[in-house]
C-alpha atoms as one frame of an Amber mdcrd trajectory, in Angstrom:
protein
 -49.548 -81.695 -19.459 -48.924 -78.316 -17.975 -47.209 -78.896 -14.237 -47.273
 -76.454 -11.535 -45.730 -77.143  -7.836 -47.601 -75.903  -5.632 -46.615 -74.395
  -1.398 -48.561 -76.959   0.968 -49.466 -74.360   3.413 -49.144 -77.332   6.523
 -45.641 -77.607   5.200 -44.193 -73.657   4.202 -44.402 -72.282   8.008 -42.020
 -75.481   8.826 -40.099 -74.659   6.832 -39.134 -70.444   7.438 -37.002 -68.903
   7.310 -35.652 -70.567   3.929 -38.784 -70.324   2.295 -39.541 -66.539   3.191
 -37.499 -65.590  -0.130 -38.552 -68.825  -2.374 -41.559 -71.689  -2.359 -40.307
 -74.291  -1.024 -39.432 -76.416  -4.377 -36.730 -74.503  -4.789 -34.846 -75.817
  -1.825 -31.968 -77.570  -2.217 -31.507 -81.257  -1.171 -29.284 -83.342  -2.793
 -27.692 -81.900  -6.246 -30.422 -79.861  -7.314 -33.474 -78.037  -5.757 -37.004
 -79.826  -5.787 -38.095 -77.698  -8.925 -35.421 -78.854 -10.823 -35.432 -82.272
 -10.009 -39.274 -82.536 -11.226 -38.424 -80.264 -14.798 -35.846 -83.365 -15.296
 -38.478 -86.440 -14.735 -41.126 -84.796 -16.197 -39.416 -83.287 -18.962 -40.943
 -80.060 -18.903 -40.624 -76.473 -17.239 -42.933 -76.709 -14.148 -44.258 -72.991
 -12.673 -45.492 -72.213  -9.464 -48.338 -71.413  -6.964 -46.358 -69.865  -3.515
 -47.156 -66.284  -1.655 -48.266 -63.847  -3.699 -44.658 -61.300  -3.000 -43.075
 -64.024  -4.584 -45.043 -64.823  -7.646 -43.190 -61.926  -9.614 -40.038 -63.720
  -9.434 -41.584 -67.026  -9.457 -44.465 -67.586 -11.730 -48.112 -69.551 -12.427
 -48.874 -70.602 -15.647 -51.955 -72.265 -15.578 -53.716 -73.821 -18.640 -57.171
 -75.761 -18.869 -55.899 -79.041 -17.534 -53.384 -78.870 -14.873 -51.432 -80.871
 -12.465 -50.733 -79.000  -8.908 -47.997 -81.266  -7.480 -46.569 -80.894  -3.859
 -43.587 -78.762  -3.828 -42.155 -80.500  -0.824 -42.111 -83.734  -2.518 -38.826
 -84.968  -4.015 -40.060 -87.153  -7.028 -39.244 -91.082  -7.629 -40.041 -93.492
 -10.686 -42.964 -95.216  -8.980 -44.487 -91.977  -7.908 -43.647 -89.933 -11.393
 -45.227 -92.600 -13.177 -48.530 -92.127 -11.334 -48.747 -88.374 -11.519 -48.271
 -88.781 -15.272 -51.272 -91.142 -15.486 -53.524 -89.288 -13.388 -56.895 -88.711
 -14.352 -59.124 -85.511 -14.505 -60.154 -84.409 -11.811 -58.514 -86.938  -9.386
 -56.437 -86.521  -6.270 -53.614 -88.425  -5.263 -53.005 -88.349  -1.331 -51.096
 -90.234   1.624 -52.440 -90.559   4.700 -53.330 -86.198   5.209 -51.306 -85.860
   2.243 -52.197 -84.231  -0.214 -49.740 -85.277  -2.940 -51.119 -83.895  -6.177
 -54.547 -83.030  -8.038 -55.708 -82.396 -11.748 -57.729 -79.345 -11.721 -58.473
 -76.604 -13.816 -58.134 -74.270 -11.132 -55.766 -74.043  -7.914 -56.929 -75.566
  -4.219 -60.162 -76.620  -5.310 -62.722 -78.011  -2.754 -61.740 -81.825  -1.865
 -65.484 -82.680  -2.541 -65.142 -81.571  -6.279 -62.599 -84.690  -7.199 -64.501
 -87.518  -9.359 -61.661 -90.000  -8.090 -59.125 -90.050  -4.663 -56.376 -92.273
  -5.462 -54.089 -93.589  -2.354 -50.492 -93.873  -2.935 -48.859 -96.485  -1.529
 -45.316 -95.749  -2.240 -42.260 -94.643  -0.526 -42.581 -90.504  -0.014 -39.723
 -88.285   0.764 -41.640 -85.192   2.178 -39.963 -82.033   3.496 -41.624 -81.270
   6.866 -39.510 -79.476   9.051 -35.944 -77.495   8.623 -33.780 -80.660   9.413
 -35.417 -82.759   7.089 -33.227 -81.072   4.360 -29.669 -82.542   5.733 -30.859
 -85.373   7.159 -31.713 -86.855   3.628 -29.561 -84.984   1.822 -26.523 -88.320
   0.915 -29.986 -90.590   0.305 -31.195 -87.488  -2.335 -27.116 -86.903  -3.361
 -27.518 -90.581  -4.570 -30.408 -90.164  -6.642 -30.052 -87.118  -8.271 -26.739
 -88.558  -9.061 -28.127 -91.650 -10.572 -30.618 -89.834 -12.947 -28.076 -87.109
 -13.713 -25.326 -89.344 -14.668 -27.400 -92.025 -16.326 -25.802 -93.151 -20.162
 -23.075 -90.647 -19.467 -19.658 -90.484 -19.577 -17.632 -88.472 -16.575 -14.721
 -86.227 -17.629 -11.176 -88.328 -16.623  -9.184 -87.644 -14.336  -5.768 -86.460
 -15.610  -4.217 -84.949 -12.406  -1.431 -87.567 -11.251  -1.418 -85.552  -8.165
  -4.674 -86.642  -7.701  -6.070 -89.695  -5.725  -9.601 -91.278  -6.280 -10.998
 -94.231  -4.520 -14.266 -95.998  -6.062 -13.716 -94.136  -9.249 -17.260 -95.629
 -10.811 -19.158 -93.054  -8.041 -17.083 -90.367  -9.120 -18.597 -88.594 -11.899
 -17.035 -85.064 -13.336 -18.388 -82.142 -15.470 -17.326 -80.825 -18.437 -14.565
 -77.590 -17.209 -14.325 -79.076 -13.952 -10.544 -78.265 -12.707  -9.264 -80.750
 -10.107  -5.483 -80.372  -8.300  -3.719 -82.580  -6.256  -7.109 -83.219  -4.121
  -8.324 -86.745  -2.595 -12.232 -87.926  -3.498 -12.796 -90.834  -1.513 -16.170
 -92.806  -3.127 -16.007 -95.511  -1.086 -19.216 -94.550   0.949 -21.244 -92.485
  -1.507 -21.042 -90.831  -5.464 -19.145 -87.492  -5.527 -20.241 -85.106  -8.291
 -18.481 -82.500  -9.236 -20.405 -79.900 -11.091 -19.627 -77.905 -14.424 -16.738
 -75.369 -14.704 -15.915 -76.050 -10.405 -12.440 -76.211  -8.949 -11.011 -78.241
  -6.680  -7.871 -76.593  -5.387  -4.913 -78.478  -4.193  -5.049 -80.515  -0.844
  -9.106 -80.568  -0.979  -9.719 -83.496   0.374 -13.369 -85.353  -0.224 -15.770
 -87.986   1.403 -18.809 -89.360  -0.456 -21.443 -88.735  -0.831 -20.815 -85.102
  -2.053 -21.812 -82.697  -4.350 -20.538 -79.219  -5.466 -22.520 -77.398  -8.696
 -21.128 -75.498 -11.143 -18.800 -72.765 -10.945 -18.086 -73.682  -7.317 -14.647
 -73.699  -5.330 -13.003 -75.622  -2.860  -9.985 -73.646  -1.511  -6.957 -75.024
  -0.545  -6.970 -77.598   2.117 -10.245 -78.048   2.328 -12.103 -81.083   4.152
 -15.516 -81.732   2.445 -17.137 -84.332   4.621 -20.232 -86.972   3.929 -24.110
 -85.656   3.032 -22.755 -82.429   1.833 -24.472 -80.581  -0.937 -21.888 -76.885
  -2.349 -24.754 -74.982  -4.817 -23.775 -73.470  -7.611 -21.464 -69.844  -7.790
 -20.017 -71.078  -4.018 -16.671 -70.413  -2.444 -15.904 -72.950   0.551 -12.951
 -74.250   2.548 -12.696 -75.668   6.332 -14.514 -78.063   7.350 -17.462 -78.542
   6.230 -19.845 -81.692   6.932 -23.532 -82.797   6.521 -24.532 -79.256   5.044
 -26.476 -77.422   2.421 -25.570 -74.698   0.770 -28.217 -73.247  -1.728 -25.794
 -71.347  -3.787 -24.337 -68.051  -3.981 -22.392 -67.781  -1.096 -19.312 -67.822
   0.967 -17.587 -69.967   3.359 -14.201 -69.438   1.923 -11.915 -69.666   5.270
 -10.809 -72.053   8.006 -13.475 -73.318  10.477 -16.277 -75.203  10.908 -19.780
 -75.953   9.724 -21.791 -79.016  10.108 -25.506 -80.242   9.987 -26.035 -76.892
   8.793 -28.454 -75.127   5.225 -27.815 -72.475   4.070 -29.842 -70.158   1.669
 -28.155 -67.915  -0.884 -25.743 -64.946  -0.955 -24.492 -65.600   2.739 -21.426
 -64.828   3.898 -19.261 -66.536   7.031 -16.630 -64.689   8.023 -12.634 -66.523
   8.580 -12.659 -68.818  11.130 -16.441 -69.042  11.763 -18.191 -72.400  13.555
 -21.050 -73.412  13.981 -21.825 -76.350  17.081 -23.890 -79.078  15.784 -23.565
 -81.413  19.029 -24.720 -80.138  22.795 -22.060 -81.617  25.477 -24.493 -83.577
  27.839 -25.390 -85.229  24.136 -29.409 -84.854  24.420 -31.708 -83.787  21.314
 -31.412 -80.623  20.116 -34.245 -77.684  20.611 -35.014 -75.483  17.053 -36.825
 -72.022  17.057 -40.045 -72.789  15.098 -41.889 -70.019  13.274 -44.868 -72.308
  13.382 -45.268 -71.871  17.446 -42.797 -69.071  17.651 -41.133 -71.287  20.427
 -37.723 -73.520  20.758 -39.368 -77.281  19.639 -37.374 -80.668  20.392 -36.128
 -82.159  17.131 -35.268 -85.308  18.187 -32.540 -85.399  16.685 -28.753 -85.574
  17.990 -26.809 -83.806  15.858 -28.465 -80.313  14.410 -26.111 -76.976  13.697
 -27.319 -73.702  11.669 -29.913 -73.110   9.367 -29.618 -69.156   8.155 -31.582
 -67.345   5.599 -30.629 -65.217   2.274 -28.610 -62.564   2.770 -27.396 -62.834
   6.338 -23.850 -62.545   7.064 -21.436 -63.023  10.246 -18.341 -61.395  11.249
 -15.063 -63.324  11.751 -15.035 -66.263  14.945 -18.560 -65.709  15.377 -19.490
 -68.621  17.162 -23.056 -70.048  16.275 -24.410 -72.908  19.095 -26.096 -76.009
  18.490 -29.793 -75.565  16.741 -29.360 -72.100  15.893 -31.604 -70.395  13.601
 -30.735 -67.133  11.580 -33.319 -65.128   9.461 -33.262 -63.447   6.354 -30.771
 -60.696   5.771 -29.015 -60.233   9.490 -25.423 -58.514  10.166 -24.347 -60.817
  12.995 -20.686 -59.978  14.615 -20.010 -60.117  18.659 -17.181 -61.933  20.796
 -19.433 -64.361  22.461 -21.555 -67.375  21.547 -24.765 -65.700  20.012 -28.577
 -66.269  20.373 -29.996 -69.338  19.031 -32.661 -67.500  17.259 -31.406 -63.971
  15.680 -35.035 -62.653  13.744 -34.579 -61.822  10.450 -33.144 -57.943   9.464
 -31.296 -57.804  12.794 -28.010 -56.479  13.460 -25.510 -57.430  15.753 -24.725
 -55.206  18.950 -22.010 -57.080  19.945 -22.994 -57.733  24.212 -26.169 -55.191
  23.607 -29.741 -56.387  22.172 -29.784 -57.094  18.485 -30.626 -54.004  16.453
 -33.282 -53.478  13.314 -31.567 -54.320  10.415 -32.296 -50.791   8.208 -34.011
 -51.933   5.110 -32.240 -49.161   2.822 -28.890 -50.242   3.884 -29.764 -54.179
   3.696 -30.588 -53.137   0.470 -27.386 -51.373  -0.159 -25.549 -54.524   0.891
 -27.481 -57.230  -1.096 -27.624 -54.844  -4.215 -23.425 -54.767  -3.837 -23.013
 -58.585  -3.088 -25.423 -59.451  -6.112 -23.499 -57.280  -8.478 -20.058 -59.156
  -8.029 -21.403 -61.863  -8.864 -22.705 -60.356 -12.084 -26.532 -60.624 -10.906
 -28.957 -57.559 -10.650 -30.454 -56.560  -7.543 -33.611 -55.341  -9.465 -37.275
 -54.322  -8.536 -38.341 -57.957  -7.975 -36.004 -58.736  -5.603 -36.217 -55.925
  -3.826 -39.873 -56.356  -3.210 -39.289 -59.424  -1.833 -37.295 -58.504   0.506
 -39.611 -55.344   1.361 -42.200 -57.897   1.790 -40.323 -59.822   4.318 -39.000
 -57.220   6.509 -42.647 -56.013   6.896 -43.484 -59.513   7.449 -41.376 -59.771
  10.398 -40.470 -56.433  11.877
């Protein structure tokens, strides 16, 4: 059966300014992103239907029988099981939902489907920009249970080091571990091939860091925190997602917080997740290009690829950051900054030049031994036009 995930075009706008530089199955929730999560149950290499600037980097393969699945839909047994059964030419929906279809071609006309099937299962759908850590321990646990399944975790030989629930606490092979603390008691802990944990990390379940990942010393890794692959962290860090690719390396805080790839937070940055009179917190929406009530509590920073802040910038609650902004300034700064802006300290944000973004992402992608090529820089062509 030849998979694709498809961009539910209800859903993408939700979900900007992370999914201006990726369709939205390659979020991160949990340990892995929504693509990979559905290569591993299916047991295939899915492809992808998104925008058409991003199809270069990311794919459609289609064949003569295909199944177009939901790329905001974190898979489970019961609902795996059905997509593999379904027949040609039927639809499988919740509610508006459209969950998945077998079609020879993409978005075909509803009225075309022999058979609409109704799924009456659980559904973890990503709708809106706080969705992401808000079920991000429930999808730690999961991913954790299918990764981990029949396997054996690497000991732990550090007698400086002290575990708690040592059955959640599974290790990769290369993983290098000092004199930390990884406290299980609440939720699994994964730590991911090849990372380090340096000495007087200390850990709270549930918890995940990827491969090739560090923890600097003294760090305090908090519950329903996800650390993506090729990441530097330390601080305080708690209820967060970070993609992959970037840096939080230094003292301070960051909490109910995503954030997408090759980002960089300066020493002693924070980020409020909590306002002081307590009520929910407002997020900019791209949808209505307006602050909307989340109703939710507790909701920090979500920030885009390639954006980067100065040291003690100070980010307030529900703040959102677009793609590829140079953010620096003494005082607390604007809840929404537009993507390719730069910081004029007290004065009005500035446009972001694209040749020296360019400049910047090129030199930040080389260090870590990736090539700012042609694709990528299209993509990000195509989203400064998109929102200059």
């Amino acid at each position: 059966m030849n998979y694709i995930l498809f961009d539910d075009q209800n859903i993408r706008p939700a979900l900007l300014p992370l999914t201006f530089t990726r369709p939205v199955c390659e979020i991160r929730i949990g340990i892995q992103t929504i693509s990979e999560k559905w290569n591993d149950v299916l047991k295939t290499t899915v492809s992808f239907q998104t925008q058409d600037y991003l199809q270069a980097k990311y794919p459609m393969v289609l064949s003569d029988d295909n199944v177009f699945i939901n790329g905001g839909i974190c898979p489970n047994v019961e609902l795996v099981n059905v997509i593999e059964h379904l027949p040609i030419s039927a639809i499988l929906t919740q509610g508006t939902e459209v969950i998945a279809y077998r079609s020879k071609q993409y978005n075909p006309a509803v009225n075309v489907f022999e058979k609409t099937i109704v799924y009456e299962g659980t559904l973890l759908i990503l709708k809106q920009l706080t969705d992401i850590f808000i079920n991000n321990g429930s999808e730690i646990k999961a991913d954790f249970e299918r990764i981990t399944k029949g396997r054996t975790s690497e000991p732990i030989t550090d007698r400086f080091t002290a575990f708690y629930n040592e059955s959640k606490i599974f290790i990769e092979e290369g993983a290098d571990i000092k004199a930390a603390v990884l406290d299980a008691t609440n939720g699994e802990i994964y730590i991911g091939k090849n990372a380090k944990i340096l000495p007087g990390t200390m850990i709270q379940g549930p918890f995940a860091i990827c491969e090739n990942s560090v923890v600097n010393m003294g760090g305090k890794m908090r519950a329903n925190t996800t650390i993506g692959p090729f990441c530097k962290v330390g601080g305080e860090i708690s209820n967060s997602v970070l993609f992959g690719n970037a840096n939080k390396g230094h003292e301070g805080f960051m909490g109910n917080a995503v954030i997408g790839e090759w980002c960089n937070w300066g020493a002693d940055t924070n980020n409020s997740n909590l306002k002081n009179d307590y009520s929910k917190v407002d997020l900019w929406s791209y949808v209505t290009n307006r602050y909307e009530n989340t109703g939710i509590q507790f909701a920090g920073l979500i920030m885009g690829d390639h954006s980067k802040c100065g040291i003690n910038t100070m980010f307030n609650t529900g703040t959102v950051v677009g793609v590829n902004c140079n953010i620096f300034g003494a005082d607390f700064q604007p809840r929404h900054i537009p993507s390719f802006s730069w910081s004029a300290g007290e004065e009005a944000f500035k446009t972001y030049h694209l040749r020296k973004a360019n400049q910047v992402a090129k030199a930040v992608m080389e260090r870590r031994d990736k090539e700012f090529d042609k694709v990528e820089e299209d993509i990000l062509k195509a989203v400064f036009e998109l929102t200059r």
